[in-house]
VODO-29416 format. One record per residue (C-alpha): residue in one letter; z, y, x. Coordinates in nm, 2 decimals, always signed. Example, Ala and Ser with C-alpha at 12.3 -4.5 7.8 and 13.67 -1.06 7.14 Angstrom:
2
{A; {+0.78; -0.45; +1.23}} {S; {+0.71; -0.11; +1.37}} 
***
This chain:
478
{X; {+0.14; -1.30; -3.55}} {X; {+0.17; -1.18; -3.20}} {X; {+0.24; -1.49; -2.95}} {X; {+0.36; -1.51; -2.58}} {X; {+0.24; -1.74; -2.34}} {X; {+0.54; -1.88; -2.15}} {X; {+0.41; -2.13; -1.81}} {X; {+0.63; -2.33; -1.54}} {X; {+0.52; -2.53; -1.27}} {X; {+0.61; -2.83; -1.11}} {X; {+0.35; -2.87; -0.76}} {X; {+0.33; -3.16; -0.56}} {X; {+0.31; -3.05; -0.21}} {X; {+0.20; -3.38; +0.07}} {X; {+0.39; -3.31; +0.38}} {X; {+0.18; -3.30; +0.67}} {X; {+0.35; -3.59; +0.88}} {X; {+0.18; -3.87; +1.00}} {X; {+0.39; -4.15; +0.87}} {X; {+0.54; -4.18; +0.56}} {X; {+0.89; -4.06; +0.45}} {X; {+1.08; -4.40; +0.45}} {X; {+0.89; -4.58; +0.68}} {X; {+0.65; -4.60; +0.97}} {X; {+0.36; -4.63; +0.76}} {X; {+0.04; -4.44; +0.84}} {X; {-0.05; -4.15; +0.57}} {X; {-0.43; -4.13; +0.66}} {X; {-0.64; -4.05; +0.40}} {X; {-0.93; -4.27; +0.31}} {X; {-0.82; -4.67; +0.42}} {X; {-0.90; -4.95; +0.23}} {X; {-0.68; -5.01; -0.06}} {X; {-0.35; -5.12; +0.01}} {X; {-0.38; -5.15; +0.38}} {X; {-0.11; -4.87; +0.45}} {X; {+0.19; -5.02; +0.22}} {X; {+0.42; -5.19; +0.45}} {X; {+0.75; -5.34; +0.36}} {X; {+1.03; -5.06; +0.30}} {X; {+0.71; -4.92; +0.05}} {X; {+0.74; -5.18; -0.16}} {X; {+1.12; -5.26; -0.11}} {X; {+1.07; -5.60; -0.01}} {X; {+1.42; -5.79; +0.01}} {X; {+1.62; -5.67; +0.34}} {X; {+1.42; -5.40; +0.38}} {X; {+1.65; -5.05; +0.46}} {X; {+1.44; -4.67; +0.39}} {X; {+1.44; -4.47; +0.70}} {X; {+1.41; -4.08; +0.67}} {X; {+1.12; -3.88; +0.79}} {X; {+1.29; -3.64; +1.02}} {X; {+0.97; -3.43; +1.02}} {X; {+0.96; -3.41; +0.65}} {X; {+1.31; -3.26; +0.68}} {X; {+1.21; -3.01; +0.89}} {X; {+0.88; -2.92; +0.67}} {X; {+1.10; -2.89; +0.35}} {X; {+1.33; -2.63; +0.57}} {X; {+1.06; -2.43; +0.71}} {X; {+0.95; -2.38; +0.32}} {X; {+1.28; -2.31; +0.26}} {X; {+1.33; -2.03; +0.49}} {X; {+0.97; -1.93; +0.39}} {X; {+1.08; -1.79; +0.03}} {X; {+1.44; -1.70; +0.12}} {X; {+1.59; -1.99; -0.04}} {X; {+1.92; -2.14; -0.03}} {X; {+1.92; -2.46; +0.22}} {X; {+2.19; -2.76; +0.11}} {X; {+2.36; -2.90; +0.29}} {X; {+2.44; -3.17; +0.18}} {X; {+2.12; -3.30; +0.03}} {X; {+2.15; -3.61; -0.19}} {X; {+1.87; -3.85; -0.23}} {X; {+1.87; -4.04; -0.59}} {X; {+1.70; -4.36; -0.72}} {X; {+1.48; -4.24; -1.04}} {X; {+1.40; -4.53; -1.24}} {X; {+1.15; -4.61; -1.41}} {X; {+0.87; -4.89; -1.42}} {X; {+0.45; -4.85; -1.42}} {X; {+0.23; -5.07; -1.21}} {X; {+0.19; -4.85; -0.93}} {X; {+0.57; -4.81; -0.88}} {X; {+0.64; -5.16; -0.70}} {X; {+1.05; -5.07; -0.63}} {X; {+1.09; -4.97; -1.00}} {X; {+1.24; -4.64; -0.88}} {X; {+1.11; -4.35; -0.72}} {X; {+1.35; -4.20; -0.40}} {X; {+1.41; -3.88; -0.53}} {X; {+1.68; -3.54; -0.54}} {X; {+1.82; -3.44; -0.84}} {X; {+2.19; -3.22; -0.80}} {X; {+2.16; -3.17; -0.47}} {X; {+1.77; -3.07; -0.36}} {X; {+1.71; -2.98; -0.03}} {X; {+1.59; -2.64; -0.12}} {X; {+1.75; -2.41; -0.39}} {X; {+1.64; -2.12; -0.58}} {X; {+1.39; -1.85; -0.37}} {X; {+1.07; -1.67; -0.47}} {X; {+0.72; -1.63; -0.43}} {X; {+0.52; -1.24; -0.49}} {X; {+0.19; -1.23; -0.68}} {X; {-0.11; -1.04; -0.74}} {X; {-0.29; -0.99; -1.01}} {X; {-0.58; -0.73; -1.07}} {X; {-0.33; -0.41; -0.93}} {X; {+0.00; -0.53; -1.07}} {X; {+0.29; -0.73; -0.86}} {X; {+0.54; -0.98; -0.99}} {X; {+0.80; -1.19; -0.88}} {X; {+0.81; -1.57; -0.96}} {X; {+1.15; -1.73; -0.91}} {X; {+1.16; -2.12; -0.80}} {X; {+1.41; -2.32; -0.96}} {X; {+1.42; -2.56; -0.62}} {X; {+1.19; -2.80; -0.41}} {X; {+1.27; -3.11; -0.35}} {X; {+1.19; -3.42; -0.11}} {X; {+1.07; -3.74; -0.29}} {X; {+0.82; -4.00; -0.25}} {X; {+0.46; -4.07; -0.37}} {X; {+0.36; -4.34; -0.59}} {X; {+0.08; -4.54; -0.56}} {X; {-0.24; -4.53; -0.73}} {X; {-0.38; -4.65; -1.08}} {X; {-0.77; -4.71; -1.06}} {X; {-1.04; -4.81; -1.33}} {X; {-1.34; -4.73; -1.18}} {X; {-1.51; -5.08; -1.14}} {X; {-1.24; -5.30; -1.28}} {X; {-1.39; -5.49; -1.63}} {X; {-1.08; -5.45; -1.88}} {X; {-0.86; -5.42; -1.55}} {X; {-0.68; -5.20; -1.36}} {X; {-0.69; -5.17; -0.98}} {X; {-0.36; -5.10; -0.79}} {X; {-0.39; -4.90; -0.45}} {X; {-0.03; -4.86; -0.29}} {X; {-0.13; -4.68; -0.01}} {X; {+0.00; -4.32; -0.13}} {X; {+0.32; -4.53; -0.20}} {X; {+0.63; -4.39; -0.01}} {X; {+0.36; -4.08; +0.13}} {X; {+0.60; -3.77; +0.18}} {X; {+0.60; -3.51; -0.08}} {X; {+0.81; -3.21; -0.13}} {X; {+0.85; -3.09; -0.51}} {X; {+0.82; -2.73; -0.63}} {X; {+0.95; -2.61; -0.94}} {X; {+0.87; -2.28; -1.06}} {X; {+1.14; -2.13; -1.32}} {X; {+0.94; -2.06; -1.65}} {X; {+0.82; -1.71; -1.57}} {X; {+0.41; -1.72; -1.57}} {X; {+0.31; -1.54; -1.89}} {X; {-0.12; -1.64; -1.88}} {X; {-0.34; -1.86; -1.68}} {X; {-0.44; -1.57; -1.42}} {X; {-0.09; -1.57; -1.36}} {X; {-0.01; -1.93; -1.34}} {X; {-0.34; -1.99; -1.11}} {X; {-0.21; -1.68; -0.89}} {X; {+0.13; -1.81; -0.81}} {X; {-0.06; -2.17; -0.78}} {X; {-0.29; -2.00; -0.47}} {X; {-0.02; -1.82; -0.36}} {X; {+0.22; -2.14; -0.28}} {X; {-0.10; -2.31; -0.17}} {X; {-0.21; -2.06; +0.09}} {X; {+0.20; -2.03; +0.18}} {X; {+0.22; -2.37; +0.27}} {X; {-0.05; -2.39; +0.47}} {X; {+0.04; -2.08; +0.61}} {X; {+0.31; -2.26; +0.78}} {X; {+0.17; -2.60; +0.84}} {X; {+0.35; -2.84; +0.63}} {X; {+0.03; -2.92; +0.44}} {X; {-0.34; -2.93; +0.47}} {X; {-0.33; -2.83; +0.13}} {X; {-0.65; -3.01; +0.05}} {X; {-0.67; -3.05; -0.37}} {X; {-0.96; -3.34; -0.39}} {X; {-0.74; -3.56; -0.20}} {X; {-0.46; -3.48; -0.37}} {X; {-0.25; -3.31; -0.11}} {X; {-0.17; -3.04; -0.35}} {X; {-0.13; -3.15; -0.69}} {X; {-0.02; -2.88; -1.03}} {X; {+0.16; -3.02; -1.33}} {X; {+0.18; -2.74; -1.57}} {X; {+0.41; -2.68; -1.85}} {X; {+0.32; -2.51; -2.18}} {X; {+0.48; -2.36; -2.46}} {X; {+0.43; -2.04; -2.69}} {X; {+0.65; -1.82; -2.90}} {X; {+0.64; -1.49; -3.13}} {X; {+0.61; -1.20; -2.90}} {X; {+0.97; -1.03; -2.84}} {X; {+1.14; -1.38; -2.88}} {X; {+1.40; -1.51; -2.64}} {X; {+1.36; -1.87; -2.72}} {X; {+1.14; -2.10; -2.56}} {X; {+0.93; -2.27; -2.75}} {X; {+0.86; -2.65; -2.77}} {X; {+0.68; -2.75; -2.45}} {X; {+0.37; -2.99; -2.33}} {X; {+0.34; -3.11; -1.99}} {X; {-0.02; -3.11; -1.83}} {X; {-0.03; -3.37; -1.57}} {X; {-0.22; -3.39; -1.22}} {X; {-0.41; -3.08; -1.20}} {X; {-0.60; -3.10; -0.88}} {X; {-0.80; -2.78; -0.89}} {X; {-0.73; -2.38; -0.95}} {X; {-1.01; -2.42; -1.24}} {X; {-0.90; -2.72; -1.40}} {X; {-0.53; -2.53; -1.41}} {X; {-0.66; -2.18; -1.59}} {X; {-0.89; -2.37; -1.81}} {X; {-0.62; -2.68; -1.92}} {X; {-0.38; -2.33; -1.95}} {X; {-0.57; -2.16; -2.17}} {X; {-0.72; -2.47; -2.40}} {X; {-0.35; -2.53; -2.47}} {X; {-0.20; -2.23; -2.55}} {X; {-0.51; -2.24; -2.83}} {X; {-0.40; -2.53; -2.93}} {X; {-0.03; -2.47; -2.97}} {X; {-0.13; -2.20; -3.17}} {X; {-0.34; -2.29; -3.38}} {X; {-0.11; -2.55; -3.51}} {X; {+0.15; -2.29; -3.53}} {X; {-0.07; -2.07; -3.74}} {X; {-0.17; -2.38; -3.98}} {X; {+0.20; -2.45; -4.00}} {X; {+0.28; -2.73; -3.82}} {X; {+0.51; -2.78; -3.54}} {X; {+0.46; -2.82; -3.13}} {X; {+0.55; -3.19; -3.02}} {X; {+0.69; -3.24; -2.67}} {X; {+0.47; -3.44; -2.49}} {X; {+0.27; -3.54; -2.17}} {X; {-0.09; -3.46; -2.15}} {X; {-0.44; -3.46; -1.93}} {X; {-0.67; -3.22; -1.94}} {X; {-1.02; -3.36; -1.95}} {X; {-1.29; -3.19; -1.74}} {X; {-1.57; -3.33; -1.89}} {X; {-1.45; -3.23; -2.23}} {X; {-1.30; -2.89; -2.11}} {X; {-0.96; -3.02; -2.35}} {X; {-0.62; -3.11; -2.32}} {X; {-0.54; -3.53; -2.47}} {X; {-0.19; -3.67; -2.56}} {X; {-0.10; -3.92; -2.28}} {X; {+0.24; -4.00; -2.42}} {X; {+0.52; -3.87; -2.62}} {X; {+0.86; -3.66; -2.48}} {X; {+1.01; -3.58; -2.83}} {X; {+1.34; -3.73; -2.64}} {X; {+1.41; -3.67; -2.27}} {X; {+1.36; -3.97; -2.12}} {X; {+1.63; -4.15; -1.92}} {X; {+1.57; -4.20; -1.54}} {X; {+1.90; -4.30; -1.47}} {X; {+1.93; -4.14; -1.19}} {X; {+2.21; -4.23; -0.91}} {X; {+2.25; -4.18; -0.55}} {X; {+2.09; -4.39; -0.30}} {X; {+2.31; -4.65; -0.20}} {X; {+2.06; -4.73; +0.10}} {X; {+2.03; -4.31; +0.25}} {X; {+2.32; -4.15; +0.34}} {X; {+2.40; -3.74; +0.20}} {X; {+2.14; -3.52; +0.46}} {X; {+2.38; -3.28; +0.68}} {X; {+2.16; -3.02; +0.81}} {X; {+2.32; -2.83; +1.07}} {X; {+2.29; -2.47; +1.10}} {X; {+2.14; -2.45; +1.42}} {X; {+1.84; -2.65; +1.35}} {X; {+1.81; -2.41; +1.08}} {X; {+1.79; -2.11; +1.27}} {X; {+1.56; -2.34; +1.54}} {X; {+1.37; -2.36; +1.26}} {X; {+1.32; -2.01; +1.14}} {X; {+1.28; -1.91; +1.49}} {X; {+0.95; -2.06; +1.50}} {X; {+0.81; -1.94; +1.18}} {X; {+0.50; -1.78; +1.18}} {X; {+0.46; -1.46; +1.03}} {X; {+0.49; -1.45; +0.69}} {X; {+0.16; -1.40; +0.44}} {X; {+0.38; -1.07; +0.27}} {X; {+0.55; -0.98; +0.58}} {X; {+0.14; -0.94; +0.74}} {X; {-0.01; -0.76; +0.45}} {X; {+0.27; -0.45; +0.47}} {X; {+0.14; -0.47; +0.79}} {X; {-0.19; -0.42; +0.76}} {X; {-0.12; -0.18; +0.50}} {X; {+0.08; +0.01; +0.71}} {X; {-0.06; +0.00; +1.09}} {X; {-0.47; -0.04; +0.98}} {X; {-0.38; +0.19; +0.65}} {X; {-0.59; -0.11; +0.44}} {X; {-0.55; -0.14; +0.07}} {X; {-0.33; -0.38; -0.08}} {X; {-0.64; -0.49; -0.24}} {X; {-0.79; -0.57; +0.10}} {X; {-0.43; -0.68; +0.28}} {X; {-0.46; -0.96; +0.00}} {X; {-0.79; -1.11; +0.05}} {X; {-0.72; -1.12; +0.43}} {X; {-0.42; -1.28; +0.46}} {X; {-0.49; -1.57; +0.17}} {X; {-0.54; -1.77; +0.51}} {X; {-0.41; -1.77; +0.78}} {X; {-0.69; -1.84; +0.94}} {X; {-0.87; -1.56; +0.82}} {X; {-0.58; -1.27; +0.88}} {X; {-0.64; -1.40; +1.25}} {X; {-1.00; -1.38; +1.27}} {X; {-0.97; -1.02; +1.12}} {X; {-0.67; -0.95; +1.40}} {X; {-0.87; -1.07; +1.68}} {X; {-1.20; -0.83; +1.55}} {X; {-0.96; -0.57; +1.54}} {X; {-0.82; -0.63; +1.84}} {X; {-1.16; -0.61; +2.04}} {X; {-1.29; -0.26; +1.83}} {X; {-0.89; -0.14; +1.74}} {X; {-1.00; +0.21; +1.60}} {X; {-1.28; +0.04; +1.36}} {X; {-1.01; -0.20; +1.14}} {X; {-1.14; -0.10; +0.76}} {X; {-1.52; -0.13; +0.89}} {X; {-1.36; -0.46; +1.06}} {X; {-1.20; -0.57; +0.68}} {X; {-1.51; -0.44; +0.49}} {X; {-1.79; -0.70; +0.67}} {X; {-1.53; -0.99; +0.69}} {X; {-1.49; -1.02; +0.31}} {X; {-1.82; -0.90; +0.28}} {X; {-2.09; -1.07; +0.53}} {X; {-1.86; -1.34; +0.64}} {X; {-1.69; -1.47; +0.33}} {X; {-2.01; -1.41; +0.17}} {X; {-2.21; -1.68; +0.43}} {X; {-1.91; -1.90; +0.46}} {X; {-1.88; -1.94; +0.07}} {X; {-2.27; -2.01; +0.02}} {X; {-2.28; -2.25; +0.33}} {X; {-1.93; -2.40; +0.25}} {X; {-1.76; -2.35; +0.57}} {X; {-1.40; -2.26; +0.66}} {X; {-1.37; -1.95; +0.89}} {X; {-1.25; -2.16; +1.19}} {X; {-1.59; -2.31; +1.18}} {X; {-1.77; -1.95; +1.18}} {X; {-2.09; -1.93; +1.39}} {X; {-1.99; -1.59; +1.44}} {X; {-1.69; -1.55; +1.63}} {X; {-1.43; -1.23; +1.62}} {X; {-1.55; -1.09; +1.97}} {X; {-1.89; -1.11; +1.85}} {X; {-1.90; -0.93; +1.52}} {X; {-1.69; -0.63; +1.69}} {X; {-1.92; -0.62; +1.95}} {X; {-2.19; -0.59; +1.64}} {X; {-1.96; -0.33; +1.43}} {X; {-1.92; -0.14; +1.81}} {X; {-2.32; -0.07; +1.76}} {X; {-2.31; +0.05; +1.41}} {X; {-2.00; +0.27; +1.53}} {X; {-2.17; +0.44; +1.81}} {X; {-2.55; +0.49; +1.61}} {X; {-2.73; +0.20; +1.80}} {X; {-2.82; +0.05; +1.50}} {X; {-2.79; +0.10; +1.12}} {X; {-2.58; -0.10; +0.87}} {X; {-2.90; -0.24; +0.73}} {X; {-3.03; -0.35; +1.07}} {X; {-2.70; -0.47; +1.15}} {X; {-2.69; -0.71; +0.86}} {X; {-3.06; -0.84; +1.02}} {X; {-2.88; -0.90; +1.35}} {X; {-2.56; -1.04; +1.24}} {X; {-2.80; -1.31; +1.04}} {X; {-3.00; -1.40; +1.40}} {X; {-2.60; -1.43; +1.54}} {X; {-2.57; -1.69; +1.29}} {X; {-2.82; -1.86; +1.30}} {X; {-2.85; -1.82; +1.71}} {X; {-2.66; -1.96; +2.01}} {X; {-2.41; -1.77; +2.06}} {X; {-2.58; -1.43; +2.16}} {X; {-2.46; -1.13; +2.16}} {X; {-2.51; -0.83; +1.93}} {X; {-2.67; -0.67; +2.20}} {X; {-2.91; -0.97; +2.32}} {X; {-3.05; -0.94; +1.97}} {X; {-3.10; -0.60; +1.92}} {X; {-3.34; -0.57; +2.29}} {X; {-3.46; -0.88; +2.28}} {X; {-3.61; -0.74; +1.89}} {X; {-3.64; -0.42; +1.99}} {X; {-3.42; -0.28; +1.73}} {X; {-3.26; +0.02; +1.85}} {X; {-3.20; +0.30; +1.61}} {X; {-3.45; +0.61; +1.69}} {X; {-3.25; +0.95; +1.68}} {X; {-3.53; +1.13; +1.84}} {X; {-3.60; +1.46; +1.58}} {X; {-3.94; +1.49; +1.68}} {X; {-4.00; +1.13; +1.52}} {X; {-3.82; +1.14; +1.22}} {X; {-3.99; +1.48; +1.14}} {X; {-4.35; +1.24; +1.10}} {X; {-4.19; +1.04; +0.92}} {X; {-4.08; +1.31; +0.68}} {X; {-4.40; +1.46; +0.69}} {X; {-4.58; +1.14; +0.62}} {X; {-4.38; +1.08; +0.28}} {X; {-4.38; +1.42; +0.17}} {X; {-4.71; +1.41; +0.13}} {X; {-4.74; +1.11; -0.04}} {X; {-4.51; +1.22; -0.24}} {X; {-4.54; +1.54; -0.42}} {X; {-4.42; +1.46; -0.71}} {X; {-4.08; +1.38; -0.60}} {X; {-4.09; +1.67; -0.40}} {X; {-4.10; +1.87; -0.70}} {X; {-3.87; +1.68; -0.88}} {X; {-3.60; +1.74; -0.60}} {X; {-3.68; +2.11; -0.58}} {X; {-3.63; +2.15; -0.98}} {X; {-3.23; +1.98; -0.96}} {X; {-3.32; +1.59; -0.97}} {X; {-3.03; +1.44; -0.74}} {X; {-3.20; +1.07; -0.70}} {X; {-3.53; +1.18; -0.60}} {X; {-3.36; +1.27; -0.27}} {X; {-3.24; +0.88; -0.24}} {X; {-3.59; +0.77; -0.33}} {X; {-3.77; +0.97; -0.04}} {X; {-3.47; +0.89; +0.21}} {X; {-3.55; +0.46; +0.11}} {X; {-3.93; +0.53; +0.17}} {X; {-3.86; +0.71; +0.49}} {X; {-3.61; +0.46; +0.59}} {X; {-3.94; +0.21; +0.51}} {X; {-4.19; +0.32; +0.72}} {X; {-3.96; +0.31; +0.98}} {X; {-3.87; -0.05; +0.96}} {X; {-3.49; +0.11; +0.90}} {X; {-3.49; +0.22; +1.29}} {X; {-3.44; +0.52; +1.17}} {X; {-3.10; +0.69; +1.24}} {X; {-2.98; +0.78; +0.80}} {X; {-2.80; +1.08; +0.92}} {X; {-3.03; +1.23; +1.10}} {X; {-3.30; +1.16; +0.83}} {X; {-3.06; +1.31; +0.52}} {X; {-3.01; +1.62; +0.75}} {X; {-3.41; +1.67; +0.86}} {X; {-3.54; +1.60; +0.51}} {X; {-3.25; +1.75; +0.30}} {X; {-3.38; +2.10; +0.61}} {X; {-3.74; +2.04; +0.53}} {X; {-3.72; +2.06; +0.19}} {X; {-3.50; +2.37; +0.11}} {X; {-3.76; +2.58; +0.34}} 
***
């Protein structure tokens, strides 16, 4: 039998604010355990929850940012349930009336482009944390996440693989960075992916029995957890057994998917409004304030690129999955503006390549916008070659902040277009090279390239390629 993958997920976005939703407390990352739980966090007696008006605004601003509906009224609602690191017994959640309704999200995937829907995002807050590490037949409480801002996303069930599932995953994690409401950083848990699983016959409309995967924390752990799952599910299908609804983890360290605990029945929050936070009236002006101030938009950029620096979609993609990086590529442009796909081609190329192997972020590039046009201007106007280029763009990188052109005299690295040179240069591998010769002459196309890379070697790549191709391609159809 045929099956269908069928994937929804619920991400756990940390608002960038500096305090926490209810209460004053500090969000830093990386304090001693449970020295940022005050009072309303742990709902000490008389304590009254306060609401974040920046978390507001960051749940709007995502909002707008997928053209979803805004309520208002939004109703905040006491979710009950008890674990250790849960001090109130009740999580301050939305449940009929989130903050944000409906809206979508574009992907990308090899060439093809789908829509994902979102069901709604939510405000809520964190709960604490559960630790083992170093506790003998214990477990440590840490309640300083407790009451930390979070906003909620829920997909609707519409991902049909993993590559889809991690797509729309990277796309809502560069969106919301995009727009500053998080620093989306995944080891420490700013951006967190609960994923849920089921599988059916192909051509079915009914969803099958689902499993939740819990706390997902990187775009790896998500396709692999995915994928081990949907084998599982199936297999037992295809042995004859039945799907039970449950929670699981995926174990790295195992590359598997464990039962955590059992969902055959929905389990009862019993949710009710909070009787200590009043309904959230938004009013449409702060709305539009809001939207006003929007950056532009990760989509609304690549049609732009496509369009005004006539860029693949392909390349319009890779540039704008930060915004960082679309504004390092618009301010290379904007120094060498009829050069924009040589621009694109050594940014994901030379750039990305470096800052991947030496772990950097692009804001932290030794290399900065002005100066690798001013490098790109050189190969442009036949001052250097693209191999030579790649040699002076390494001594930018490693250097102090010289320019393309300081490195190329100070090396002496000027590309020699003087005919007179090339020609003993050609003459010099011609006849060390007879053989090839011949071979050219009698139809064989890559004993061209060969001469052209010797040639190209004996002048330490100074010399200018088009002039070489012409001259040699002259010499030896005489």
């Amino acid at each position: 039998m045929q099956w269908e993958t069928v994937i929804g997920l619920e991400i756990h976005v940390q608002l960038a604010t500096r305090s926490k939703i209810f209460s004053g407390a500090s969000v830093a990352y990386g304090a001693q355990p449970n020295s940022q739980a005050c009072a309303v966090d742990i709902a000490l007696p008389g304590v009254l929850p306060v609401l974040n008006r920046k978390a507001v605004e960051y749940a709007i601003r995502f909002g707008l940012a997928i053209n979803a509906a805004i309520n208002s009224p939004s109703i905040f609602a006491r979710k009950n349930y008890f674990y250790p690191d849960l001090p109130k017994g009740y999580q301050i959640s939305q449940l009929e009336r989130p903050i944000v309704e409906g809206g979508h999200v574009t992907i990308r995937t090899g060439d093809k482009e789908k829509t994902i829907h979102l069901t709604r995002a939510h405000l809520e807050e964190d709960a604490g944390k559960s630790t083992h590490e170093g506790f003998h037949d214990k477990t440590g409480i840490d309640l300083n996440r407790a009451g930390t801002g979070l906003l909620e996303i829920v997909s609707e069930p519409e991902m049909r693989s993993s590559t889809e599932a991690v797509a729309y995953a990277k796309a809502l994690h560069s969106l919301v960075r995009w727009i500053g409401i998080c620093d989306g950083n995944m080891q420490e848990g700013s951006f967190r992916c609960d994923a849920n699983v089921s599988v059916r016959p192909a051509g079915s409309d009914v969803l099958g029995t689902r499993c939740e995967i819990k706390n997902l924390n990187s775009f790896r752990f998500l396709e692999r957890a995915i994928d081990y799952e949907v084998a599982r599910q199936i297999d037992i299908l295809e042995s004859g057994g039945s799907i039970i609804q449950q929670t699981r983890l995926y174990d790295a360290d195992r590359d598997e998917t464990r039962s955590m605990r059992s969902k055959e029945d929905a389990h009862d929050y019993r949710y009710f409004p909070d009787p200590d936070l009043l309904p959230v009236v938004i009013p449409q002006e702060w709305i539009e304030q809001i939207r006003e101030k929007l950056p532009e938009l990760p989509e609304d950029r690549r049609n732009r690129y496509i369009q005004d620096f006539g860029l693949s979609a392909y390349d319009a993609n890779i540039l704008t999955a930060a915004r960082e990086l679309a504004d390092y590529f618009e301010q290379a442009v904007k120094h060498l503006p009829e050069q924009s796909k040589l621009c694109a081609n050594w940014i994901m190329g030379e750039v990305s390549g470096r800052l991947n192997k030496e772990e950097l972020e692009i804001d932290r590039c030794p290399v900065n916008p002005e100066q690798l046009a001013g490098l790109l201007l050189r190969i442009t106007d036949g001052t250097v070659s693209g191999k030579i280029a790649k040699d002076v763009f390494d001594s930018m990188w490693q250097g102090n902040g010289d320019s393309a052109d300081t490195i190329i005299d100070a090396k002496n690295l000027r590309q020699i277009s003087d005919g007179g040179e090339i020609e003993k240069w050609i003459d010099e591998v011609l006849a060390a090279n007879q053989q090839q010769v011949a071979d050219y002459r009698a139809g064989k196309e890559k004993a061209f390239n060969s001469l052209v890379g010797q040639i190209m070697k004996i002048s330490k790549g100074k010399a200018n390629p088009a002039q070489v191709n012409t001259l040699l391609k002259k010499r030896l159809t005489e």
